[in-house]
C-alpha positions as CSV (number, residue, x, y, z in Angstrom):
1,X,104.9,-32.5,-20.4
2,X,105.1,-29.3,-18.4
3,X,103.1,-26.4,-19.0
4,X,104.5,-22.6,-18.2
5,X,103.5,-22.6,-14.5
6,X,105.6,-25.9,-13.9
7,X,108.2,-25.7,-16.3
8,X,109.1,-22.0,-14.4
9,X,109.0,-23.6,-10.9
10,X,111.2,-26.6,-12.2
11,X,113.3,-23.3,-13.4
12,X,113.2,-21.9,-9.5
13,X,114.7,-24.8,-8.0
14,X,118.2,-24.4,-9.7
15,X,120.9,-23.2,-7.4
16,X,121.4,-19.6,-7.2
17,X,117.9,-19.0,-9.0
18,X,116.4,-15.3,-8.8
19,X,113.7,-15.0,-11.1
20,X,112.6,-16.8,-14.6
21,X,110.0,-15.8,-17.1
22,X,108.6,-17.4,-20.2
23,X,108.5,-14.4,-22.5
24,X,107.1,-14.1,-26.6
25,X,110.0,-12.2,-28.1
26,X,107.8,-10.9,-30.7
27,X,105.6,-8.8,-28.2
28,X,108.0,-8.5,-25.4
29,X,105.2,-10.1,-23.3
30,X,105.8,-12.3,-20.2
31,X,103.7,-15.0,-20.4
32,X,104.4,-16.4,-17.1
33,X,106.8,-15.1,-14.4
34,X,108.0,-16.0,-10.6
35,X,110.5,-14.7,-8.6
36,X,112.4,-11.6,-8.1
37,X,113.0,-9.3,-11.4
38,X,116.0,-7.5,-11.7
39,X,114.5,-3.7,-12.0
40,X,111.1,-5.0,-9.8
41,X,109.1,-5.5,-12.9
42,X,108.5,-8.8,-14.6
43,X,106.8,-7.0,-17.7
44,X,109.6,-4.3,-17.9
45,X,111.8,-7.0,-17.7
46,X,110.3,-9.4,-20.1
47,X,110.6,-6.1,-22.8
48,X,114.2,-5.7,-22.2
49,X,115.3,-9.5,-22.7
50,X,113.0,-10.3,-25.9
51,X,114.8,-7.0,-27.2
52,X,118.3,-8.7,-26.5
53,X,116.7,-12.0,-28.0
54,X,115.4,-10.4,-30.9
55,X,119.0,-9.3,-31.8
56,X,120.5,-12.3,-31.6
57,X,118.1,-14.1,-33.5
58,X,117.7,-11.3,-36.3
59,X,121.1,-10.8,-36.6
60,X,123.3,-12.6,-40.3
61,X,126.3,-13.0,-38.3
62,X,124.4,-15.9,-36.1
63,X,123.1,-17.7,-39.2
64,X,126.3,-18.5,-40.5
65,X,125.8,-20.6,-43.6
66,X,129.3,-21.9,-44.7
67,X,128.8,-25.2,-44.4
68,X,133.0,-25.9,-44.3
69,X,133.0,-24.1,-40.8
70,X,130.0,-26.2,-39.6
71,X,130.0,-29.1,-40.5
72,X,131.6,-31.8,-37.9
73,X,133.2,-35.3,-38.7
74,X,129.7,-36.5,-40.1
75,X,128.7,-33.8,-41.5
76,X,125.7,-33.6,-39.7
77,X,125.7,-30.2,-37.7
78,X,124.2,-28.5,-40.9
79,X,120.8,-28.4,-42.2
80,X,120.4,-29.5,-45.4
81,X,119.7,-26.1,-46.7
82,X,123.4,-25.7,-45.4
83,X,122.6,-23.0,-42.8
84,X,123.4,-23.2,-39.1
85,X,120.5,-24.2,-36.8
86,X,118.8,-21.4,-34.8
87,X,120.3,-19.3,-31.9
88,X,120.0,-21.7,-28.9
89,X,121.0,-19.7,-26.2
90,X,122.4,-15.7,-24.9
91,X,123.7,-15.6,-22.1
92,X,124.6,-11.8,-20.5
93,X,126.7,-11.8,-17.7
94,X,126.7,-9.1,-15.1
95,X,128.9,-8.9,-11.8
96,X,126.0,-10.5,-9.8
97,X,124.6,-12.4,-11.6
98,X,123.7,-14.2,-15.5
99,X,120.9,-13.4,-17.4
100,X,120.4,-16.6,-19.5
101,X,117.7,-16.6,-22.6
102,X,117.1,-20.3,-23.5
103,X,115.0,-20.4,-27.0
104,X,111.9,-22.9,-27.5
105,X,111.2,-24.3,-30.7
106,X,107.5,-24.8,-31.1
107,X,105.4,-26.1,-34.1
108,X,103.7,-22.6,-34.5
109,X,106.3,-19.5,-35.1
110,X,108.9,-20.4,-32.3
111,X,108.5,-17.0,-30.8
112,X,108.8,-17.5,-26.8
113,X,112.3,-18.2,-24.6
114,X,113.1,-19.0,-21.4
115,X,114.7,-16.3,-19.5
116,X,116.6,-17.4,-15.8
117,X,118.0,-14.8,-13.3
118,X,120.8,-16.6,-11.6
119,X,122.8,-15.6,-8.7
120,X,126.2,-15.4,-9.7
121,X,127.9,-16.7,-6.3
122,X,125.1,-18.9,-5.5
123,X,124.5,-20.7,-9.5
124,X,125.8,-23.0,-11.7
125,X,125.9,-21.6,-15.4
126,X,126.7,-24.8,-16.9
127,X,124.2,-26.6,-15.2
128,X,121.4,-23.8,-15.6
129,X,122.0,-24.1,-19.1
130,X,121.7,-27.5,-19.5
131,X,118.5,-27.7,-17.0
132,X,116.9,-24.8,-19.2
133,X,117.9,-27.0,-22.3
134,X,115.8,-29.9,-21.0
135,X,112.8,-27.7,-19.8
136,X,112.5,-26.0,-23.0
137,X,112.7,-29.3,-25.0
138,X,110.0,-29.9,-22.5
139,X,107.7,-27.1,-22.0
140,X,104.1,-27.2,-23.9
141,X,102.6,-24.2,-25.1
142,X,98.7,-24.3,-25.1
């Protein structure tokens, strides 16, 4: 299992890849960064995106608990508390470029995302986003 260093150049070699982070929403600290940043400054940057990801996941209108308008076939896309599961992903799309913020559950407080710079000529969202899916399934916090 990949650890932060790894995990963000498995991140780098996605097409159209500019810069990634692993950030703690919480703080607004980067814990690991590579690449370009899109104002120069991976710790700036890392403050702006956990503010974004701190809305979304702090936000009612995301947590949707009707269980009518969730639940699938077999009823099985609802906790059993009958709320929706977490904010997966944001992603913010810009005329160059997508910022994409991939959340990673952890056994401690769940706190830290995945946050991917991609080239909008040069990337793939749907495949970034399923890449970024895999790594943060992945990824091991020590």
């Amino acid at each position: 299992m990949p650890g932060i260093d790894e995990c963000l150049l498995d991140v780098m070699r996605l097409p159209g890849a500019r810069g990634a982070a692993v950030v703690d929403w919480t703080s607004g600290l980067a814990l690991g960064a590579i690449g370009d940043s899109p104002n120069g400054d991976h710790e700036a940057t890392a403050a702006e995106t956990a503010e974004v990801a701190r809305m979304a996941v702090e936000q009612p209108v995301f947590a949707l608990s009707v269980p009518e308008l969730l639940a699938g076939p077999d009823g099985n896309d609802v906790t059993s508390t009958g709320t929706a599961p977490p904010v997966e992903d944001v992603i913010v799309t810009t005329r160059a470029g997508y910022h994409i913020i991939r959340f990673v559950e952890t056994a401690f407080d769940s706190s830290v995302f995945l946050h991917l710079w991609l080239d909008r000529s040069d990337g793939n969202l749907a495949l970034a986003r399923i890449r970024l899916g895999e790594m943060a399934e992945r990824l091991v916090l020590a």
